[in-house]
OpenMM code with the backbone's topology and positions (N, CA, C; nanometers):
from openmm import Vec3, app, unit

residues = "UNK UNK UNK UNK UNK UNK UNK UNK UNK UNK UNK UNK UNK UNK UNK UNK UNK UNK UNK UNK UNK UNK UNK UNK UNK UNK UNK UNK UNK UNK UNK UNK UNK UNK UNK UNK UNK UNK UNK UNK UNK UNK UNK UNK UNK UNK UNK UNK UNK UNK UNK UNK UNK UNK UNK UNK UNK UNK UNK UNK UNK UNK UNK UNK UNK UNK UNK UNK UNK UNK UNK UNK UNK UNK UNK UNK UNK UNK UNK UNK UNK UNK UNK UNK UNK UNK UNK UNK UNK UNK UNK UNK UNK UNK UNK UNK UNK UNK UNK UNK UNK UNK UNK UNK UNK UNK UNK UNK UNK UNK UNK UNK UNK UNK UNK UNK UNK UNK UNK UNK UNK UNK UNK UNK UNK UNK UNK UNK UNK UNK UNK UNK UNK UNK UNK UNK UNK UNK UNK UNK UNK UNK UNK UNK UNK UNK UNK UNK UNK UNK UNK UNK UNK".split()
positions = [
    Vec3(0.3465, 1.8014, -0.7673),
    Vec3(0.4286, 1.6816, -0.7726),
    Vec3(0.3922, 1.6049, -0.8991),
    Vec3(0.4948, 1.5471, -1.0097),
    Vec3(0.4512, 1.4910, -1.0857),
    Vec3(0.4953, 1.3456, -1.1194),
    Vec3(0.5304, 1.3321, -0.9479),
    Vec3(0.5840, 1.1638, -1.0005),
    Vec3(0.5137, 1.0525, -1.0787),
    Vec3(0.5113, 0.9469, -1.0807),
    Vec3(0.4540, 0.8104, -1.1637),
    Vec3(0.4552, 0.7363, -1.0471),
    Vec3(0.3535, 0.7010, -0.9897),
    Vec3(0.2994, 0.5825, -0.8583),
    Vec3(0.2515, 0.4836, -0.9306),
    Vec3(0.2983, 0.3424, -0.8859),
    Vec3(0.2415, 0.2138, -0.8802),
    Vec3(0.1923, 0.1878, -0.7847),
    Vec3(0.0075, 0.1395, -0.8032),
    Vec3(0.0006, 0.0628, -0.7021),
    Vec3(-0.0536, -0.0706, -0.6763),
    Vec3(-0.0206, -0.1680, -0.5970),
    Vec3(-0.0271, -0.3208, -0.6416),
    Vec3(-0.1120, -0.3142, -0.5571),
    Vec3(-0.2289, -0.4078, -0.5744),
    Vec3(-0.3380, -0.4141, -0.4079),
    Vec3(-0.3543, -0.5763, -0.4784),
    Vec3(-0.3606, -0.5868, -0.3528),
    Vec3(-0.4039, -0.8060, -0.3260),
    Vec3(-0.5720, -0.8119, -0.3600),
    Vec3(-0.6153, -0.8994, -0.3935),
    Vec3(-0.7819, -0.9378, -0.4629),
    Vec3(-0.7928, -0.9948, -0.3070),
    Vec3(-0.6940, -1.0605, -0.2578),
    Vec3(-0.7996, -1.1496, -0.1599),
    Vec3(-0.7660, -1.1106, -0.0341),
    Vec3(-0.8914, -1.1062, 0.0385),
    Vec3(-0.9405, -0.9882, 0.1411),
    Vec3(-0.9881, -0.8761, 0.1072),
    Vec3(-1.0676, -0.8611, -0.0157),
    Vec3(-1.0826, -0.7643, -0.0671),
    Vec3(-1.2173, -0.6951, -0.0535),
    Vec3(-1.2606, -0.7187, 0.0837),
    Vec3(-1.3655, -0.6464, 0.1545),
    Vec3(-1.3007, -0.5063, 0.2287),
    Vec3(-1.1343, -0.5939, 0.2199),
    Vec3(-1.0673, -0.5172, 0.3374),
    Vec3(-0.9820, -0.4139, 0.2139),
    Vec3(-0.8928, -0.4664, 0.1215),
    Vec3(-0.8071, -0.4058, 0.0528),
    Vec3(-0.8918, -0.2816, -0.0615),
    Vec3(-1.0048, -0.3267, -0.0943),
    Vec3(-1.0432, -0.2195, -0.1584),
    Vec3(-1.0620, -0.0600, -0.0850),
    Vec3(-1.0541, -0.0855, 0.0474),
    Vec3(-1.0660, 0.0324, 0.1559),
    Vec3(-0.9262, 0.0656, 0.1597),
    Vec3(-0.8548, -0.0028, 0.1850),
    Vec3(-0.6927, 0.0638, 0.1341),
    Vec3(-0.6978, 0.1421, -0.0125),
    Vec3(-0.7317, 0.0506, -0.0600),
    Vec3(-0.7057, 0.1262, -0.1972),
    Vec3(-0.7651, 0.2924, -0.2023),
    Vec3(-0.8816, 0.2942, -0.1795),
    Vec3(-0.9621, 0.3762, -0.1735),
    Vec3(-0.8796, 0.4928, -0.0908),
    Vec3(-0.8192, 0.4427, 0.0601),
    Vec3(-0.7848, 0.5095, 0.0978),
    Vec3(-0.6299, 0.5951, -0.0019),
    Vec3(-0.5612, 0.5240, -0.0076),
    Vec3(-0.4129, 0.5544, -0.1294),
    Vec3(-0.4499, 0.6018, -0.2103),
    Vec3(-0.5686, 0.6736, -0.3046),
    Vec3(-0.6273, 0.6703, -0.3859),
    Vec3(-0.6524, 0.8367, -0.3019),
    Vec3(-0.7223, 0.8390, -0.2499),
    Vec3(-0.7647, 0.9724, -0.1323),
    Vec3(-0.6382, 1.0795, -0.0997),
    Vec3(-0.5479, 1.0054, -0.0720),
    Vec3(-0.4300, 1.0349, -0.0080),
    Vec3(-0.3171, 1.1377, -0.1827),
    Vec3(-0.3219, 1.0710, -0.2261),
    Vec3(-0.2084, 1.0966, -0.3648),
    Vec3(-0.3008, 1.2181, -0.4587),
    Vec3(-0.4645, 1.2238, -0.4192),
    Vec3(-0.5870, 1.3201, -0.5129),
    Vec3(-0.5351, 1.4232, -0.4235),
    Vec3(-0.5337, 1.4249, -0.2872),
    Vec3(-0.4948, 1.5180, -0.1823),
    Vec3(-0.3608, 1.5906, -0.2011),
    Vec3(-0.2627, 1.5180, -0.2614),
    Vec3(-0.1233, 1.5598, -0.2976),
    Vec3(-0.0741, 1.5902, -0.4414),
    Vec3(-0.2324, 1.6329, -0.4839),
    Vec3(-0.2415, 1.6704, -0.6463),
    Vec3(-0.0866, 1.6302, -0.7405),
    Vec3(-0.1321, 1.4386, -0.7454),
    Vec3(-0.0719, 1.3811, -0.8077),
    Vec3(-0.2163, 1.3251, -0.8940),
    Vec3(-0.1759, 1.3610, -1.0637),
    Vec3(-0.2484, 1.3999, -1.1569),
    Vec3(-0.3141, 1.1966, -1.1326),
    Vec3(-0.4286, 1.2340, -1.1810),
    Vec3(-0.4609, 1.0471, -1.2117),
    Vec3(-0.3708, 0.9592, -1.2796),
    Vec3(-0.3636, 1.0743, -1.4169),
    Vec3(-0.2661, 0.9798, -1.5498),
    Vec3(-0.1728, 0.9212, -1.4780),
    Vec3(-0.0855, 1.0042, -1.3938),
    Vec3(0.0584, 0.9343, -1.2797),
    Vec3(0.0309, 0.8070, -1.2257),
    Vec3(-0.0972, 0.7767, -1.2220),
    Vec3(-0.1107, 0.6308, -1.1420),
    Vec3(-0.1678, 0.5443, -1.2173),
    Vec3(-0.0885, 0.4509, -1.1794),
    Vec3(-0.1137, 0.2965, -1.2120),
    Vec3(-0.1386, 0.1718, -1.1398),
    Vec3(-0.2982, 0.1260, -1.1098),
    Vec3(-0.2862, 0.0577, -1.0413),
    Vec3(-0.2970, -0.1011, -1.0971),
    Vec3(-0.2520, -0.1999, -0.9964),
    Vec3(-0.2238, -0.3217, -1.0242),
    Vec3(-0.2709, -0.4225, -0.9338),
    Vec3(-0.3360, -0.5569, -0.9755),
    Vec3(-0.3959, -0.6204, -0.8549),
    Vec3(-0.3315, -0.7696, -0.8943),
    Vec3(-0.3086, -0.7881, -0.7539),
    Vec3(-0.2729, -0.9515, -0.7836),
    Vec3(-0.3568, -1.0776, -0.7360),
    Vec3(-0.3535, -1.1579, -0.6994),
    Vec3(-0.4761, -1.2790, -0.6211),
    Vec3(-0.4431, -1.2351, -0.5252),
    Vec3(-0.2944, -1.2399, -0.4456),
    Vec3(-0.3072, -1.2271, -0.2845),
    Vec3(-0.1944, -1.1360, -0.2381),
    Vec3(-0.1093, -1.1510, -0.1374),
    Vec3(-0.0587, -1.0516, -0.0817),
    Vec3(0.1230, -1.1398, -0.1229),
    Vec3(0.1373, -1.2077, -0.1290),
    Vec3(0.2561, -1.2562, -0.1717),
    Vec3(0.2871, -1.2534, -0.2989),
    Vec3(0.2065, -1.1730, -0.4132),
    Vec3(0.2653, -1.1688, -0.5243),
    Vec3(0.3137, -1.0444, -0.5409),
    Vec3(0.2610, -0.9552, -0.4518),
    Vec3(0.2883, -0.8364, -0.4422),
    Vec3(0.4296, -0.8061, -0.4648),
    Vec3(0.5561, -0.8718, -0.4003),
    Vec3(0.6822, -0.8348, -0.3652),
    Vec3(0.7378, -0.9273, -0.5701),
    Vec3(0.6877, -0.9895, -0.6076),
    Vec3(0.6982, -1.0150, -0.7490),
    Vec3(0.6891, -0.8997, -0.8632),
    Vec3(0.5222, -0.8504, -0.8247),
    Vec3(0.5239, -0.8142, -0.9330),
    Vec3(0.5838, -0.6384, -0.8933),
    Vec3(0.5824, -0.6118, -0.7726),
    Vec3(0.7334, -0.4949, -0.7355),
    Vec3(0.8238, -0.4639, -0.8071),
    Vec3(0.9276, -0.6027, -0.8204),
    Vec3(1.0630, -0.6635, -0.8761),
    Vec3(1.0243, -0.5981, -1.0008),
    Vec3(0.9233, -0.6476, -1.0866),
    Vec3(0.8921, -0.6025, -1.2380),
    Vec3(0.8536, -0.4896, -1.2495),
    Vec3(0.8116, -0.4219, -1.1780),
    Vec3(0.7494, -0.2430, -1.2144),
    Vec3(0.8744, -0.1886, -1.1530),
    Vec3(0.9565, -0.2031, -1.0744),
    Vec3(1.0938, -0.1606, -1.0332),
    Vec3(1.1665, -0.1454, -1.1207),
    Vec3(1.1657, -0.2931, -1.2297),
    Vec3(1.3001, -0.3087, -1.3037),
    Vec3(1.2652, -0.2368, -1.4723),
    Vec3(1.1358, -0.1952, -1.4826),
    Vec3(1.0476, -0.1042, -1.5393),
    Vec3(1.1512, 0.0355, -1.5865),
    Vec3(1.1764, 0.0715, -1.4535),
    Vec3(1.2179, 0.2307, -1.4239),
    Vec3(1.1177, 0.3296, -1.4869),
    Vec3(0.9864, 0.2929, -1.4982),
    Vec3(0.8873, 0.3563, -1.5569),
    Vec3(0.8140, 0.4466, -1.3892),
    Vec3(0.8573, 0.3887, -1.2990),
    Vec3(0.7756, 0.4409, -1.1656),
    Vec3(0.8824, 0.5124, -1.0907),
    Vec3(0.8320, 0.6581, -0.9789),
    Vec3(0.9099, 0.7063, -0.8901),
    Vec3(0.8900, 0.6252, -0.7823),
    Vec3(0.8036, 0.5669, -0.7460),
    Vec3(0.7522, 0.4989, -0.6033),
    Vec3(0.6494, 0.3987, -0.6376),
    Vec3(0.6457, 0.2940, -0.5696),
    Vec3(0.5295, 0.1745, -0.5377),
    Vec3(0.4358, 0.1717, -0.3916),
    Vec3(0.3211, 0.1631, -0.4044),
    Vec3(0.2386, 0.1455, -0.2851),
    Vec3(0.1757, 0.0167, -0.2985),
    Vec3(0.2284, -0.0611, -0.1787),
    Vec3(0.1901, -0.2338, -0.1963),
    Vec3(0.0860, -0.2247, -0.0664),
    Vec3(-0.0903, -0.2788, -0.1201),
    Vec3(-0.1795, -0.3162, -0.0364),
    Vec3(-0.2030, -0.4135, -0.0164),
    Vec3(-0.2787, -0.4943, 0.1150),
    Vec3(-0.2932, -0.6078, 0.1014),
    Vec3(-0.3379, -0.6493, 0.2451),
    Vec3(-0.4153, -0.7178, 0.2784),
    Vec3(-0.4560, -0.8003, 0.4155),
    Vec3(-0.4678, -0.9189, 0.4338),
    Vec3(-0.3636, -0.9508, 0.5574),
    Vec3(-0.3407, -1.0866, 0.5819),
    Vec3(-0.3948, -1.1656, 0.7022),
    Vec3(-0.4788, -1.2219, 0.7244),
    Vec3(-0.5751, -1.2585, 0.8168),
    Vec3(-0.5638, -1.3545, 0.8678),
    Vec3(-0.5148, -1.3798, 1.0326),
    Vec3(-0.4850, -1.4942, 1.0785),
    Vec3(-0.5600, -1.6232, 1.0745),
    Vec3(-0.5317, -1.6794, 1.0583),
    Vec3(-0.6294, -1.8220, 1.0687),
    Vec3(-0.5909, -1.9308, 1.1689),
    Vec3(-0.5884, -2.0940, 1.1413),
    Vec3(-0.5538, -2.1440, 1.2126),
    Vec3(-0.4595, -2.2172, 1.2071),
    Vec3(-0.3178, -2.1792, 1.1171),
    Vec3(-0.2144, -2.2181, 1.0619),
    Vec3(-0.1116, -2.1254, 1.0479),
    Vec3(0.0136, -2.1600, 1.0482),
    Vec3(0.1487, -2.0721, 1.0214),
    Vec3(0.1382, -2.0210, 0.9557),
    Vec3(0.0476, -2.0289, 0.8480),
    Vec3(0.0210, -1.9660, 0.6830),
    Vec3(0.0586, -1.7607, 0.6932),
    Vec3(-0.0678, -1.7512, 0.7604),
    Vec3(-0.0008, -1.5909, 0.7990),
    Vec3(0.0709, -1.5363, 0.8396),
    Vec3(0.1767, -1.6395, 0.9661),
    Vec3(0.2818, -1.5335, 0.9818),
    Vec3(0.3907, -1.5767, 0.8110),
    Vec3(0.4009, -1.6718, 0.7394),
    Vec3(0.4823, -1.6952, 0.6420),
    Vec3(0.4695, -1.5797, 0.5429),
    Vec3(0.2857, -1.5855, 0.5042),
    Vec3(0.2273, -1.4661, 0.3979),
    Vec3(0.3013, -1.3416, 0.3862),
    Vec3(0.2627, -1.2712, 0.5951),
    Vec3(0.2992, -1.1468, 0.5870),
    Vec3(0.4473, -1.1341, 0.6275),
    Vec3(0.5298, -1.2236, 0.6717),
    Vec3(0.6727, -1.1863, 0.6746),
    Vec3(0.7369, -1.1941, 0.5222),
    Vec3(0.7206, -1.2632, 0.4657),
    Vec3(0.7829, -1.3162, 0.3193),
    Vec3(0.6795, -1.1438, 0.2232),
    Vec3(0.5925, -1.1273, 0.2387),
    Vec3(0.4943, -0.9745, 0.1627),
    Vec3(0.6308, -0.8722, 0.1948),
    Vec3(0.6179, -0.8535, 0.3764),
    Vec3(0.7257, -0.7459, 0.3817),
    Vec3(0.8485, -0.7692, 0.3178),
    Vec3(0.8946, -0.8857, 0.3670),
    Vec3(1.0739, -0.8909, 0.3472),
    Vec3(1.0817, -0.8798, 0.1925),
    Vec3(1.0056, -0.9078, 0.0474),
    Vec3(0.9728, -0.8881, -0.0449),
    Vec3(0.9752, -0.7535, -0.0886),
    Vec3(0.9115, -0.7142, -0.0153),
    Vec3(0.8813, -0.4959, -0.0515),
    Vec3(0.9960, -0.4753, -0.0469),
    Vec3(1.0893, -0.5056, 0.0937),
    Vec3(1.2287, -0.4342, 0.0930),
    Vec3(1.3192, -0.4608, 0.0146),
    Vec3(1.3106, -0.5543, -0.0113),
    Vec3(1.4052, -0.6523, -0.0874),
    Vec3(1.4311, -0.5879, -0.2377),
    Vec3(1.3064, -0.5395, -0.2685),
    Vec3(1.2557, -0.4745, -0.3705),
    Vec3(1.3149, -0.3248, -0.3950),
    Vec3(1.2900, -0.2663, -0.2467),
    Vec3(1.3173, -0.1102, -0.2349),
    Vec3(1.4384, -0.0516, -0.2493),
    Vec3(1.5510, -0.1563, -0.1613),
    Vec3(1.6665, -0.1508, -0.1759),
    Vec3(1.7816, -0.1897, -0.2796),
    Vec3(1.7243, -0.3052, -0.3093),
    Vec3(1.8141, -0.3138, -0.4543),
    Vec3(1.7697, -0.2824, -0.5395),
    Vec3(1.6408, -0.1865, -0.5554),
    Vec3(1.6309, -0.0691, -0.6647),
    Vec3(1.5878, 0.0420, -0.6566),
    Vec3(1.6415, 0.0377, -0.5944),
    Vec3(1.6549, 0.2167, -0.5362),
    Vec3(1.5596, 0.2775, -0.5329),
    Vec3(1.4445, 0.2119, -0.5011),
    Vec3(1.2848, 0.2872, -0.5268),
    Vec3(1.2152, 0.2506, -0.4226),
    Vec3(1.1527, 0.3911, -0.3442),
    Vec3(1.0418, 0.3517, -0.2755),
    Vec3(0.9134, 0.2911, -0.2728),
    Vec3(0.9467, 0.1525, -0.1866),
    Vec3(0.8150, 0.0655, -0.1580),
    Vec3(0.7215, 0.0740, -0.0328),
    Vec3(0.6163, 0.1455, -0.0492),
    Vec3(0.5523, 0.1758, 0.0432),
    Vec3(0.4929, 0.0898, 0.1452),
    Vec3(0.4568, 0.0142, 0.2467),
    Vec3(0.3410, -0.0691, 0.2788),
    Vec3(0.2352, -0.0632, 0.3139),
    Vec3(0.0909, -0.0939, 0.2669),
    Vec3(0.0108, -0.0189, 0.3692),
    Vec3(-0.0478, -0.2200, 0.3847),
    Vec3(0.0194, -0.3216, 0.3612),
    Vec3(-0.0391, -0.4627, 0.3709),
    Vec3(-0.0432, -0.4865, 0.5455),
    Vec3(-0.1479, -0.5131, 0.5505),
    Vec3(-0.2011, -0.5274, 0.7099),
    Vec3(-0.2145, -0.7002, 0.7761),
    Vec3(-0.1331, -0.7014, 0.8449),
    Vec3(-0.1207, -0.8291, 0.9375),
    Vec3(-0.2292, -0.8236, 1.0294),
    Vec3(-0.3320, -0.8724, 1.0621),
    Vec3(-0.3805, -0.8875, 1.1934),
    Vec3(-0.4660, -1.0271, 1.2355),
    Vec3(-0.4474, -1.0207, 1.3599),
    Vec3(-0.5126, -1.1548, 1.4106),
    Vec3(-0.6521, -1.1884, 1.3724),
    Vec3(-0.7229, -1.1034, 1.3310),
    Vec3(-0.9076, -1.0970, 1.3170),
    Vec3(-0.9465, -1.0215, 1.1992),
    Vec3(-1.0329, -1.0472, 1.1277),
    Vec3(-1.0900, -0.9180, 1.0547),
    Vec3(-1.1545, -0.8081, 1.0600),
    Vec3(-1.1717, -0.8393, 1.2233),
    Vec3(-1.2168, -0.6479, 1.2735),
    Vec3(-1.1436, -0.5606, 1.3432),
    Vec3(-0.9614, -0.6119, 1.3448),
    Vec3(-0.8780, -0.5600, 1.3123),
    Vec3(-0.8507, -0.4900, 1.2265),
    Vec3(-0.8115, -0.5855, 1.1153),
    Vec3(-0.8434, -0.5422, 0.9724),
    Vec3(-0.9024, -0.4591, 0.9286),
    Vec3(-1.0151, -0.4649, 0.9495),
    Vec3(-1.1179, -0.3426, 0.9105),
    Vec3(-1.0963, -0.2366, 1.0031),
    Vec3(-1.0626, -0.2346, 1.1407),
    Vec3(-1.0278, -0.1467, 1.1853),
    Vec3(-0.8971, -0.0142, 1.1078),
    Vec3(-0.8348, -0.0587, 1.0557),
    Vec3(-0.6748, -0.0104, 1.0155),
    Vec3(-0.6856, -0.0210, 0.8329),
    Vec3(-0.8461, -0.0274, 0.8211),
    Vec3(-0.8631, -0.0079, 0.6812),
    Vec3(-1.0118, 0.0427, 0.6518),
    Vec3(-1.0573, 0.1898, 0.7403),
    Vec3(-1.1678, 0.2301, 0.7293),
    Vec3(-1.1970, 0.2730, 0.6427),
    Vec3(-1.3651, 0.3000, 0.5860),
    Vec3(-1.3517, 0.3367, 0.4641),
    Vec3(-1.3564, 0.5282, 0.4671),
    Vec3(-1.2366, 0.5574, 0.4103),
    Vec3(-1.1996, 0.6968, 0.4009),
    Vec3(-1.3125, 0.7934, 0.3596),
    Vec3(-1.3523, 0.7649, 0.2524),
    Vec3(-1.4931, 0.8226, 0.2094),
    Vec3(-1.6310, 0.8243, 0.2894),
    Vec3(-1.6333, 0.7253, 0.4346),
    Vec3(-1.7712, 0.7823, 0.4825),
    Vec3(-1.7691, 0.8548, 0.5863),
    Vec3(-1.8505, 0.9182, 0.6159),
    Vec3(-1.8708, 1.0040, 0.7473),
    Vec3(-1.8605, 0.9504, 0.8424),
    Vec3(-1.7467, 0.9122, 0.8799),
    Vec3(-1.7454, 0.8594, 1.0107),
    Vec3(-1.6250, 0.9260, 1.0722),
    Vec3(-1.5848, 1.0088, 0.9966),
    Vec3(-1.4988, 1.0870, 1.0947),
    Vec3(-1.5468, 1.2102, 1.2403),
    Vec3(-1.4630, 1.1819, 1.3298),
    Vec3(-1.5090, 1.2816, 1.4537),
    Vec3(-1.4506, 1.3801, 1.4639),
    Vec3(-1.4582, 1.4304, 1.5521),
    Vec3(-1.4209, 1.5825, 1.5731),
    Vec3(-1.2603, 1.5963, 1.6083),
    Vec3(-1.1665, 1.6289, 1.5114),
    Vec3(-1.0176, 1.6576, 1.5103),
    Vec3(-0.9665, 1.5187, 1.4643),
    Vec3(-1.0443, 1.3674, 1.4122),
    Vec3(-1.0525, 1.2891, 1.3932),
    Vec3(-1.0455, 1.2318, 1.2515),
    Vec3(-0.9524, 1.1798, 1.1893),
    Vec3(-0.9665, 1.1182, 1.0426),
    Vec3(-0.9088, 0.9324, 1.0606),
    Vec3(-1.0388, 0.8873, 0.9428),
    Vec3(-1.0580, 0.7656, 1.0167),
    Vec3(-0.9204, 0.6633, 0.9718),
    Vec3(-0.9017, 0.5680, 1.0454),
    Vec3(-0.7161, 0.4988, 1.0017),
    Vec3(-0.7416, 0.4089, 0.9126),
    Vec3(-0.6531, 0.4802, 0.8252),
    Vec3(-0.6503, 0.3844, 0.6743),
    Vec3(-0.4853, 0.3604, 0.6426),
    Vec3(-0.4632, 0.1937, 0.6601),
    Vec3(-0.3276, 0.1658, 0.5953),
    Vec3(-0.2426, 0.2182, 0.4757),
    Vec3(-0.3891, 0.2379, 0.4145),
    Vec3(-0.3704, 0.2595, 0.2389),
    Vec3(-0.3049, 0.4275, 0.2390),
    Vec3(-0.4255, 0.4595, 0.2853),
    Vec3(-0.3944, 0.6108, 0.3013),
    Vec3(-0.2326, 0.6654, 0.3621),
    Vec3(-0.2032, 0.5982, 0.4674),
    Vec3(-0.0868, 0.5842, 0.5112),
    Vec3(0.0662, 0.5610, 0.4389),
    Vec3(0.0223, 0.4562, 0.3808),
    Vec3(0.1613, 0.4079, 0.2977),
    Vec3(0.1646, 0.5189, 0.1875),
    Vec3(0.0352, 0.5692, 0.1295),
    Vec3(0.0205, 0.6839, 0.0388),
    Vec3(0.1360, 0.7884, 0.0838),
    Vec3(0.0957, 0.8252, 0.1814),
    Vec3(0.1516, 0.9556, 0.2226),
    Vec3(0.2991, 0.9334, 0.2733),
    Vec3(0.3385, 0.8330, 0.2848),
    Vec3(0.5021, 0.8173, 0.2994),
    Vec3(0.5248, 0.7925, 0.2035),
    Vec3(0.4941, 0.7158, 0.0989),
    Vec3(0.5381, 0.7823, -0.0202),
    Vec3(0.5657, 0.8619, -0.0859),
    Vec3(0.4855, 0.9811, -0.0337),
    Vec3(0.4844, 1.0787, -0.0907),
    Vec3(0.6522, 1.1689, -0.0374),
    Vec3(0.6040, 1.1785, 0.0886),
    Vec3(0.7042, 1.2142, 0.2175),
    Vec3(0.8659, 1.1326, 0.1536),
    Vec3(0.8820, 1.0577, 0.1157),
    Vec3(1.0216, 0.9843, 0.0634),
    Vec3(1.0480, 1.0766, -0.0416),
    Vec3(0.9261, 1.0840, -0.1383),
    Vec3(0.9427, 1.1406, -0.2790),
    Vec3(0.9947, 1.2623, -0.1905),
    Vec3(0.9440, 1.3496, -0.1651),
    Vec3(0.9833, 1.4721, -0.1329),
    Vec3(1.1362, 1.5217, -0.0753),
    Vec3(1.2278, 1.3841, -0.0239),
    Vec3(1.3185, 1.4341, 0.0523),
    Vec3(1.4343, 1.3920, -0.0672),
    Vec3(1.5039, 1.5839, -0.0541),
    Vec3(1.6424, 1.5591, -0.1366),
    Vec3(1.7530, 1.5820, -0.0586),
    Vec3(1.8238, 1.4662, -0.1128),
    Vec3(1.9494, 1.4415, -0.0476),
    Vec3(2.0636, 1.4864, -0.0673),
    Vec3(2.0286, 1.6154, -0.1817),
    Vec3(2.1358, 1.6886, -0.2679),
    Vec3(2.1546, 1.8452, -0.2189),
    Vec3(2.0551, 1.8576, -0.0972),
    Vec3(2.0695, 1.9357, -0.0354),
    Vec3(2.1486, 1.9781, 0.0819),
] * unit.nanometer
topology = app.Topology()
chain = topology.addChain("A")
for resn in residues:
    res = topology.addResidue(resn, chain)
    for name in ("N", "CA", "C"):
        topology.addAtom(name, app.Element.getBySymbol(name[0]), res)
């Protein structure tokens, strides 16, 4: 496969997002997509993500985008605004330019949620028939899975 991947990951939560990354990163080495093909990109948080999308979209330099990011409830509306406005952003993105936007940005109530659904891919902590759940890794591989499907068939 020799597409061109973008990928945007959020700085903040980035106990949590660098394990996405890591994981998306795992996922695309696995689907011998060359390094040079990737480009990654970081923003402060998870709402700039669907911005700077718009601009690597309107690029036409990329086959696909993988947007990371963790949004961590607190004790304010703030997170459900963050992560509805992150998603509705990606799509917004995907569809009026015709390019796949992946998500692997994680909503959850706690940060050991979070960390749950953003393990780190690289340690031994996998079990038996078992690989450990990574968002990152995830949105990776539907990316990939989009890239792959032709419609000319």
């Amino acid at each position: 496969m020799n597409n061109k991947i973008a990928i945007i990951v959020s700085s903040y939560n980035s106990e949590i997002t660098v394990n996405l990354y890591d994981g998306a990163i795992n996922c695309l080495k696995n689907n011998n997509i060359p390094e040079m093909n990737i480009e990654t990109y970081w923003v402060p948080g998870s709402l700039e993500i669907p911005y700077l999308a718009a601009k690597i979209a309107s690029s036409k330099q990329f086959d696909g985008i993988i947007a990371l990011g963790a949004v961590i409830k607190g004790e304010t509306y703030h997170y459900e605004l963050v992560s509805q406005n992150t998603y509705n952003g990606c799509m917004k993105v995907s569809v009026e330019h015709e390019i796949p936007v992946t998500s692997g940005v994680i909503a959850a109530d706690n940060i050991s949620l979070a960390k749950a659904r953003a393990q780190d891919i690289k340690a031994d902590i996998k079990e038996e028939g078992k690989t450990p759940l990574n968002y990152g890794y995830n949105a990776a591989q539907a990316l990939i899975d989009l890239l792959e499907i032709d419609i000319n068939s």
